[in-house]
VEXRO-437222 format. One record per residue (C-alpha): residue number from 1; chain; x, y, z. Coordinates in pm, whole numbers, plus 32768, in hexadecimal, padded with zeros to 4 digits. Layout:
% residues N
R   resi   chain     px     py     pz
R    NUM       A      X      Y      Z
...
//
This chain:
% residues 360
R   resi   chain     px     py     pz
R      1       A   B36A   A3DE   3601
R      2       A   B2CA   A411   3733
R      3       A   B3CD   A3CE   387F
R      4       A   B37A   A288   3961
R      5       A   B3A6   A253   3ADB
R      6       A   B3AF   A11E   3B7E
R      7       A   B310   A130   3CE1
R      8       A   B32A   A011   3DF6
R      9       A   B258   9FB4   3F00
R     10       A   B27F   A061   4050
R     11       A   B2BB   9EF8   40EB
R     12       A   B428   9F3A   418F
R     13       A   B3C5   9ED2   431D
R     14       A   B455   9D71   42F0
R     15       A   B5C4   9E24   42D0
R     16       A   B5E0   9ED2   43DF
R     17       A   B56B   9DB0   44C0
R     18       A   B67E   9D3B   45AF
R     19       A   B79A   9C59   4566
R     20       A   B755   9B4D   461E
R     21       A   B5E0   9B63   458E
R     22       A   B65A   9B4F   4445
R     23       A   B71E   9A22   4481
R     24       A   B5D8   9990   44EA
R     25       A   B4EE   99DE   43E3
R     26       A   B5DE   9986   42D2
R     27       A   B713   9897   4254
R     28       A   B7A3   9893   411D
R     29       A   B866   977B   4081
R     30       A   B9AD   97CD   4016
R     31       A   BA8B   9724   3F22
R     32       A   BBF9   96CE   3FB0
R     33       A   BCEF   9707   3EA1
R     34       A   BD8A   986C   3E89
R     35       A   BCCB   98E2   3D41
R     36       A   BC55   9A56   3D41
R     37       A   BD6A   9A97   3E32
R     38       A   BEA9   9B88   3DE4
R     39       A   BFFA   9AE6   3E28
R     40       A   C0DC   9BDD   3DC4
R     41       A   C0EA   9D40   3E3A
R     42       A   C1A5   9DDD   3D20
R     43       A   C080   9D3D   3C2C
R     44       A   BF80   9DD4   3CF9
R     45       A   BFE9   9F14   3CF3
R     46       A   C018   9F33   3B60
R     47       A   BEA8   9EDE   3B65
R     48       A   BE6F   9FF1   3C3A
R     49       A   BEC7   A0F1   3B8A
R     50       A   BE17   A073   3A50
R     51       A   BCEF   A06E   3B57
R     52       A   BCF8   A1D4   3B7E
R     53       A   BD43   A216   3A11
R     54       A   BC2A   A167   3989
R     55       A   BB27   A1D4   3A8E
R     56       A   BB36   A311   3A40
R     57       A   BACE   A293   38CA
R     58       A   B981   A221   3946
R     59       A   B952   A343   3A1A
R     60       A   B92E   A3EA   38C0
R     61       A   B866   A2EA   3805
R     62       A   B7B8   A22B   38F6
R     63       A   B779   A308   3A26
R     64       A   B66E   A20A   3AC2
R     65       A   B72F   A0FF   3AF6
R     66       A   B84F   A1F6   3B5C
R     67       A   B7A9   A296   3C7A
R     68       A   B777   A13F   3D35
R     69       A   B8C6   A095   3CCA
R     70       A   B9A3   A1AA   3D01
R     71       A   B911   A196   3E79
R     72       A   B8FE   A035   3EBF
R     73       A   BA23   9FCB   3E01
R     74       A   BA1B   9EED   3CA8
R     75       A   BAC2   9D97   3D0B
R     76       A   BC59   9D81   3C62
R     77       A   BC47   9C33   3BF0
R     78       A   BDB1   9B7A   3BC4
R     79       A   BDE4   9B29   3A5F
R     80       A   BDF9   99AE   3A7F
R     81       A   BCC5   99A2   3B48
R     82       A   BBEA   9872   3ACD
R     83       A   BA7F   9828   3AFF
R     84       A   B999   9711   3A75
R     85       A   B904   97DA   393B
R     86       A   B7CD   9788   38CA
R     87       A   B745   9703   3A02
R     88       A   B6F1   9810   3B43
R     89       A   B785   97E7   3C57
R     90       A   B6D0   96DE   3D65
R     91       A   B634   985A   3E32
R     92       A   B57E   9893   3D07
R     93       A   B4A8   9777   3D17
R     94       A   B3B3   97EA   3DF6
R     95       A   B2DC   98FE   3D5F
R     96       A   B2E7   99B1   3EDA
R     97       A   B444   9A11   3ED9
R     98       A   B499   9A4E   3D9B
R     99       A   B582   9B99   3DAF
R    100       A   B4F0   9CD8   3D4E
R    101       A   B60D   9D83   3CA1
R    102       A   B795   9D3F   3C97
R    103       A   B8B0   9DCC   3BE3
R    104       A   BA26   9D5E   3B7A
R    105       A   BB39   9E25   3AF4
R    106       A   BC0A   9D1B   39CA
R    107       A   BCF0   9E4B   397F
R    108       A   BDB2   9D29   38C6
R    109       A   BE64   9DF2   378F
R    110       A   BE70   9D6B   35FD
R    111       A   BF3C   9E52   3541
R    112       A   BEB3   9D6C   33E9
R    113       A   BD44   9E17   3432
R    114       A   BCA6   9F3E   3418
R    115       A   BB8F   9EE9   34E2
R    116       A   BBE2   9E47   3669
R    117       A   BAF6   9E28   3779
R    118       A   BB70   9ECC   38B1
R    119       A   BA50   9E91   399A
R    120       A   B90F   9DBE   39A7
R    121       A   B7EA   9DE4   3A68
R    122       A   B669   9D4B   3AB5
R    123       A   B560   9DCD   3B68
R    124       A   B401   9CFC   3BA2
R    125       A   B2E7   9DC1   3B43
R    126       A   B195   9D9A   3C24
R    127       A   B0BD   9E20   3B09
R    128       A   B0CF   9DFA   39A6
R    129       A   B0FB   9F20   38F4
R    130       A   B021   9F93   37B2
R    131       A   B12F   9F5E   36BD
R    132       A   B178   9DE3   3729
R    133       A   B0F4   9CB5   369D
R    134       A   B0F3   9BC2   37DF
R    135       A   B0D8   9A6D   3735
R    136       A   B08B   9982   386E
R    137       A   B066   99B2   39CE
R    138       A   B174   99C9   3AC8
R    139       A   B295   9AE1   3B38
R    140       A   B2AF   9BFA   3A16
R    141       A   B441   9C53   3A21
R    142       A   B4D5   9D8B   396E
R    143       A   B627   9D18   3900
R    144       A   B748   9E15   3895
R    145       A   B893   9E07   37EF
R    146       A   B947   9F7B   37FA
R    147       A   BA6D   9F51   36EA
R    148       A   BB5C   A036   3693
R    149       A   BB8F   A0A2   3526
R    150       A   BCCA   A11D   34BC
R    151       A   BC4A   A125   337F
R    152       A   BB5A   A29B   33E6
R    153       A   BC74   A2FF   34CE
R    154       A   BD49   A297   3602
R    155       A   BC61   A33F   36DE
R    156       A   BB0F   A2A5   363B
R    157       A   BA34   A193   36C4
R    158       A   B902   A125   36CC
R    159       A   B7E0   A02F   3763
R    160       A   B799   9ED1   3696
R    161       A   B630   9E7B   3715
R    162       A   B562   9D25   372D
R    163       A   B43E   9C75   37B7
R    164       A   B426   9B15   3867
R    165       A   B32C   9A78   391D
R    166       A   B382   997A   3A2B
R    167       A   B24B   9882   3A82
R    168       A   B203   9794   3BA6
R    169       A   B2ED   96A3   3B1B
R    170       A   B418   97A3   3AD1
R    171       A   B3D1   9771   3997
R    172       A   B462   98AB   38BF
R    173       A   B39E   992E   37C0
R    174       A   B407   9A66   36C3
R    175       A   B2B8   9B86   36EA
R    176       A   B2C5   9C64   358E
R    177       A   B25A   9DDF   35D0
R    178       A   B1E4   9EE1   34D7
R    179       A   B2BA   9FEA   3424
R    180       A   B287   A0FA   334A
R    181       A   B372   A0C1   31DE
R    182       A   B363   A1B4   30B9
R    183       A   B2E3   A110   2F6D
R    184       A   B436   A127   2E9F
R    185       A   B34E   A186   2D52
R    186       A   B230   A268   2DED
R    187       A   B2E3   A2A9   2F55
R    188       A   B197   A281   2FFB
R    189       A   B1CB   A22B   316A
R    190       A   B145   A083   312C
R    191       A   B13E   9FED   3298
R    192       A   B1D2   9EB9   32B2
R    193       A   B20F   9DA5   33C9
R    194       A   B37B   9D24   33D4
R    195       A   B41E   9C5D   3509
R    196       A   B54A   9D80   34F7
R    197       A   B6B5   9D8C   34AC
R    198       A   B727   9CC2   35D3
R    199       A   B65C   9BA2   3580
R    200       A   B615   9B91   3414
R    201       A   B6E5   9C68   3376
R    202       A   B827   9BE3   3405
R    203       A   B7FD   9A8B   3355
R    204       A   B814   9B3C   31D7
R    205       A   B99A   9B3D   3257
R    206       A   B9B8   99E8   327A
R    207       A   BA0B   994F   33C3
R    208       A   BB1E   9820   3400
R    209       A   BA89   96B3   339A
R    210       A   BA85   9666   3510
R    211       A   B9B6   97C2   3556
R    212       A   B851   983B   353D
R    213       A   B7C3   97C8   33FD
R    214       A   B650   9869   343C
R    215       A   B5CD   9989   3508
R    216       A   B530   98AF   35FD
R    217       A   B6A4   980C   3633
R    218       A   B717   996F   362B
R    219       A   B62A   99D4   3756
R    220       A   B683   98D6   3822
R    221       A   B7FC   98F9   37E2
R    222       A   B7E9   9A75   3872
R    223       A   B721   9A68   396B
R    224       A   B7B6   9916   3A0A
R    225       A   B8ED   99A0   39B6
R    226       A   B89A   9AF8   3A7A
R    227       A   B7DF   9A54   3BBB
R    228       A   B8FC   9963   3BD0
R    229       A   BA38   9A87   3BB7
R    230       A   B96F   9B56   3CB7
R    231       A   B92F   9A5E   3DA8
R    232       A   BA75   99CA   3DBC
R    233       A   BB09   9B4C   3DC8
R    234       A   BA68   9B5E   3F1E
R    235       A   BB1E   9A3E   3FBD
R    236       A   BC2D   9A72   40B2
R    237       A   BC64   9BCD   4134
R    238       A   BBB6   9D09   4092
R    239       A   BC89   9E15   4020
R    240       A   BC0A   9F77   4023
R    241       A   BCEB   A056   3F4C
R    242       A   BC9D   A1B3   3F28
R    243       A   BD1A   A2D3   3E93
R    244       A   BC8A   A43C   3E0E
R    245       A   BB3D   A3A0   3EB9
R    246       A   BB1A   A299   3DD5
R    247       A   BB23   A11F   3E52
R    248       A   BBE1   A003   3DC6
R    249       A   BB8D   9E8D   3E87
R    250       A   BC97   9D5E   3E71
R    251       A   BCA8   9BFD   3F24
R    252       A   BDDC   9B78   3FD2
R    253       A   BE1D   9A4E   4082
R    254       A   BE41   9AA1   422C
R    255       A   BFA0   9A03   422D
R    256       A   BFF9   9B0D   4121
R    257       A   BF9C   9C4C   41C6
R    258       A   C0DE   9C81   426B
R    259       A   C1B9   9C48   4104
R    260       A   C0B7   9D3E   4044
R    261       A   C0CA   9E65   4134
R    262       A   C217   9E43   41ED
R    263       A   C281   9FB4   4110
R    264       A   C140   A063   41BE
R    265       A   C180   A169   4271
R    266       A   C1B3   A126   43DD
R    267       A   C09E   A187   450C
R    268       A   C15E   A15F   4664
R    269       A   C0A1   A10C   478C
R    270       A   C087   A209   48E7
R    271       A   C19D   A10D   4938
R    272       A   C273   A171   480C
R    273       A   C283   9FF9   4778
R    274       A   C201   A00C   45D6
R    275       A   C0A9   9F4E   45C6
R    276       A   C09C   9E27   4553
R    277       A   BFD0   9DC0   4423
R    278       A   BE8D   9D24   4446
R    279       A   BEED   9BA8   446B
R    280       A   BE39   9A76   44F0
R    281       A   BEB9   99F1   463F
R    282       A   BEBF   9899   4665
R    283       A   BE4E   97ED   4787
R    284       A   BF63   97A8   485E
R    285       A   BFEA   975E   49D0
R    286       A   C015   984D   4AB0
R    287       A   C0A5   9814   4C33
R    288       A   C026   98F6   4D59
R    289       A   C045   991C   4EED
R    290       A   BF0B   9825   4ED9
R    291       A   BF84   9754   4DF6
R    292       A   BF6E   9709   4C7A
R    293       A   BE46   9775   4BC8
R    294       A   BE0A   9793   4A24
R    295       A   BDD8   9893   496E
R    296       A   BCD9   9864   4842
R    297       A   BD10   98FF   46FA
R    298       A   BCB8   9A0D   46D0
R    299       A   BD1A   9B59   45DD
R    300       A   BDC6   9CB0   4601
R    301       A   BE89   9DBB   459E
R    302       A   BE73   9EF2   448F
R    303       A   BD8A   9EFF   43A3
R    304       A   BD87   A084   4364
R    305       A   BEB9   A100   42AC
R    306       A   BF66   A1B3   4173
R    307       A   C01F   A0D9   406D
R    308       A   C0CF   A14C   3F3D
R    309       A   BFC9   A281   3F28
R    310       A   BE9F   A1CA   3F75
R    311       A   BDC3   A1DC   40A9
R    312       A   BD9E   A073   411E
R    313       A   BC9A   9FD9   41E6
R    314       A   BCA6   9E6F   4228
R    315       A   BB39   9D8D   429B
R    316       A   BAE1   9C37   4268
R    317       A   B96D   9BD4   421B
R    318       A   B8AB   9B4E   434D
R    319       A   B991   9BC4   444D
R    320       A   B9AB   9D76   441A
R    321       A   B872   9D7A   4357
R    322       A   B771   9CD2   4257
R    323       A   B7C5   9BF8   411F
R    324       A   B768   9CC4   3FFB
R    325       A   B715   9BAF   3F45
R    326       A   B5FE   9B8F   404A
R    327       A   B550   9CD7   3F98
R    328       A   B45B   9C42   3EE9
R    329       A   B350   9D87   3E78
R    330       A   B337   9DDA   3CFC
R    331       A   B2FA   9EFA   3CA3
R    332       A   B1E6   9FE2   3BB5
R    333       A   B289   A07E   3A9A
R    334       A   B1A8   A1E6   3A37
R    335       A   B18B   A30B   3989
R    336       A   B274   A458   39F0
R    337       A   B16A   A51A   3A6E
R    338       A   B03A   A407   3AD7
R    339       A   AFFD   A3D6   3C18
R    340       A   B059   A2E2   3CE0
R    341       A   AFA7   A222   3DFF
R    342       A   AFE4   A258   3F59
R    343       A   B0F4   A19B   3FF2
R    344       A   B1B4   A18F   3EEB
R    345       A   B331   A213   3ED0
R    346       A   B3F6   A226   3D6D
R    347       A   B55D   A18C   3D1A
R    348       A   B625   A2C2   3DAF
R    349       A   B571   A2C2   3F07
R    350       A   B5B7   A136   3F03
R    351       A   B709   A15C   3EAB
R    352       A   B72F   A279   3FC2
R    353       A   B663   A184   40C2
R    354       A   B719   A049   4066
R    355       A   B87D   A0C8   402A
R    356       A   B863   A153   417E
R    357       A   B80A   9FF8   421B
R    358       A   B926   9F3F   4165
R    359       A   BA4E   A017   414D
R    360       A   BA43   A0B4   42BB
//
């Protein structure tokens, strides 16, 4: 089979505009509840080590998708993180700003399977490629469940691929692509079209009464189910946790910081007082030789530090740099080998590019 790269646009400028730019050109609407947010510390951290376990699983079988991720960081969601499935989130609704890729890290673990997803990941393609049967106009996503199976081995994994289109109306609508199968009589290669394992395949199992009961339902339940867990995982304050230069990304709430990483290890000042953590200050009073004046809010303190192993970097969208759900380039999926036009970068030099931006 020949080997596939995904290249992106060369259209990076708007990130590296300045803050206050940014804040300008664009707002996102954020929900208020906690959701996609870690509470607990000690929770967090058992994910992360299944982070780094499991990465390394993809590294082997899906090296594409691990040469970005592993650089910007696949979003840890919190296992009782809920989202409105079957319905995208309100963002997706105009065809403009639709995301162009996103990834989130369930690493929730089922002893009673064989098979578990560990991570799931989209990425919007700008071109359809030859093997894809685009049924309607609209934004062409690449949908991807990497599962574990115990059942080939501890160490095995492997990607779960589908095809969705979203149209003008965010509509979701399952694409089929073409696959080679072996004729179990002749075993002549017969080329067939199938809408994949993720999609089609998934509902021979049976699903819940209150679950997907077609593959159209089933399209819609992952991807809604995907937008929603990633955008909600980039709430609050983005954590950057690396280790072995590979990236792991978590939300917590501001009021939190100081409970997650009060263990870190200590940077003292020239004064010889221990930094504080980064921390909102409120506005307050404050009385001078002139008088009393106030203070605005305003935020400070660390955000650069090791915790439990990891190196930690600490941002929050729209203040230290751009919202990554603000990316909104898809990206041409071609042949190892073909060339490629001019301007174009592949998924590593993204990753490289974009990690850089985010995680400091």
């Amino acid at each position: 089979m020949a080997k596939v790269k995904q290249f992106y646009q060369f259209i990076l400028a708007y990130f590296f505009q300045g803050t206050e730019q940014v804040k300008a050109n664009k707002k996102r609407r954020r929900d208020e509840d906690t959701h996609g947010r870690w509470t607990f510390k000690k929770d967090i951290l058992d994910k992360l080590d299944d982070y780094f376990r499991y990465i390394k699983y993809m590294k082997k079988y899906d090296r594409e998708a691990y040469v970005m991720y592993s650089k910007i960081g696949a979003s840890i969601i919190p296992d009782d993180t809920k989202t409105e499935r079957g319905r995208l989130p309100t963002s997706w609704h105009n065809p403009k700003k639709r995301p162009g890729f996103g990834a989130v890290a369930y690493l929730q673990q089922n002893d009673d399977v064989s098979v578990s997803p560990k991570f799931a990941y989209f990425r919007k393609l700008s071109k359809t490629p030859c093997n894809v049967l685009k049924p309607v106009p609209g934004d062409l996503y690449e949908l991807t469940n990497f599962v574990q199976d115990t059942y080939r081995g501890d160490d095995y994994g492997h990607p779960i691929i589908g095809y969705v289109v979203v149209t003008a109306d965010s509509a979701v609508v399952p694409a089929k692509y073409w696959y080679w199968k072996k004729h179990f009589r002749s075993q002549a290669r017969v080329k067939k079209a199938t809408y994949g394992l993720l999609l089609d395949k998934a509902l021979d199992k049976g699903w819940p009464v209150d679950g997907p009961q077609s593959v159209e339902e089933q399209a819609a339940f992952i991807l809604s189910s995907l937008a929603g867990f990633y955008e909600q995982s980039h709430s609050g304050i983005r954590v950057a946790a690396a280790k072995n230069r590979v990236t792991a990304v978590f939300s917590v709430d501001m009021l939190r910081t100081p409970y997650f990483f009060a263990d870190r290890i200590p940077v003292y000042a020239d004064e010889g007082h221990k930094k504080k953590i980064f921390h909102i200050v409120r506005t307050h009073k404050r009385e001078t030789q002139t008088g009393t004046t106030y203070v605005k809010s305003h935020f400070r303190g660390l955000r650069d530090f090791n915790w439990n192993g990891h190196c930690i970097h600490l941002s929050m969208s729209l203040k230290h740099h751009a919202d990554v759900l603000d990316f909104e380039a898809g990206g041409e999926i071609v042949l190892d080998g073909q060339p490629t036009e001019e301007g174009y970068i592949d998924s590593g030099q993204l990753g490289t590019i974009m990690g850089a931006h985010f995680n400091g």
